[in-house]
C-alpha positions as CSV (number, residue, x, y, z in Angstrom):
1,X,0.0,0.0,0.0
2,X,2.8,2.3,0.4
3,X,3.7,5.5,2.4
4,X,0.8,6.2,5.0
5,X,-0.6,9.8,4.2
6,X,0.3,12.5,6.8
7,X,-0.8,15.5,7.6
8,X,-0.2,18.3,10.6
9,X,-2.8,19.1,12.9
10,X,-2.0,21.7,15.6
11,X,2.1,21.3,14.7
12,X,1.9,17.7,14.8
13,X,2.3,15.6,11.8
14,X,-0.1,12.9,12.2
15,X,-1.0,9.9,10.0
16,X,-3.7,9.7,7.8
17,X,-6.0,6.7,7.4
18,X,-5.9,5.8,3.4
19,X,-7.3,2.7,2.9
20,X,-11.0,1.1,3.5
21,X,-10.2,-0.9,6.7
22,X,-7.6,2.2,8.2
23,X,-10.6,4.4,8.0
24,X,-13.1,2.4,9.4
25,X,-10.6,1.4,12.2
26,X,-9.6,5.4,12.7
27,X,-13.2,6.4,13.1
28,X,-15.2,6.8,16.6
29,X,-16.9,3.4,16.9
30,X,-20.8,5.2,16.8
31,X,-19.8,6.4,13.2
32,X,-18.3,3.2,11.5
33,X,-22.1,2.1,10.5
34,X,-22.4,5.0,8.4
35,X,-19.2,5.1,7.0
36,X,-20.1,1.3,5.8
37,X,-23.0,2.0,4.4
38,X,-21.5,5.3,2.1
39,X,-18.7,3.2,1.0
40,X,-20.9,0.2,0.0
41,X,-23.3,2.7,-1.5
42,X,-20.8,4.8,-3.4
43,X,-20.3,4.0,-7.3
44,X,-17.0,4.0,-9.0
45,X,-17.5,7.9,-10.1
46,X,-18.3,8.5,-6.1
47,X,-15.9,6.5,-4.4
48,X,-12.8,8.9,-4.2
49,X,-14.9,11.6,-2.6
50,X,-16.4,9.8,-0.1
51,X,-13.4,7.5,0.9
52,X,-12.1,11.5,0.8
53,X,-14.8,12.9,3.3
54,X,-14.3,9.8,6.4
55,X,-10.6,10.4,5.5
56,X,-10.7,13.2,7.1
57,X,-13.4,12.7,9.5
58,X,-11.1,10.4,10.9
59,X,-8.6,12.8,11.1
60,X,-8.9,15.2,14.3
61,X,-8.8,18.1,12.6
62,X,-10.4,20.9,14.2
63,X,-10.0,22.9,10.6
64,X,-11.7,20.1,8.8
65,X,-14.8,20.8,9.2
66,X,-14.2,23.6,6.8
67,X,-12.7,21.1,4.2
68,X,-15.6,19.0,4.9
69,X,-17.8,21.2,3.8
70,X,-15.7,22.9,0.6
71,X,-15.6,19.0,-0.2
72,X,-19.2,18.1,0.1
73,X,-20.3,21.7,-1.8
74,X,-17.5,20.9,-4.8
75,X,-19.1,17.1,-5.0
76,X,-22.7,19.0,-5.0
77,X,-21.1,21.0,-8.3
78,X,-20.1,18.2,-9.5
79,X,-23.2,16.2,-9.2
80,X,-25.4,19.2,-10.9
81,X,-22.8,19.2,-13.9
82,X,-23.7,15.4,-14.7
């Protein structure tokens, strides 16, 4: 699988979850249902930008919730534009 992904958060480089089960694992145990069920729902056109979104929900990232939401307004675009 290669390099994990890293990122800084507060000054701290930190590891990034890139994979299916390194996501699921990463995240809080109340939200791995729903991260299930949008993977397994997602279609090959959807799948980057959802594994993108639990990515960095997984994260603890007090500035992603602002990338969260640039991400989920650019898929939106994209969505209208198909």
């Amino acid at each position: 699988m290669g390099e994990p992904l890293k990122t800084f958060v507060g000054g701290t480089e930190v590891d990034v979850p890139n994979s299916i089960p390194a996501i699921r694992t990463a995240l809080p145990e109340d939200r791995r249902t729903e991260f299930d069920h949008a993977i397994n729902e997602a279609g090959v056109d959807e799948i980057h930008a959802v594994m993108r979104h639990w990515m960095l929900e997984a994260v603890p990232d007090p500035e992603a919730e602002g990338i969260l939401v640039r991400l989920a307004q650019d898929e939106a675009e994209r969505r209208q534009m198909s």
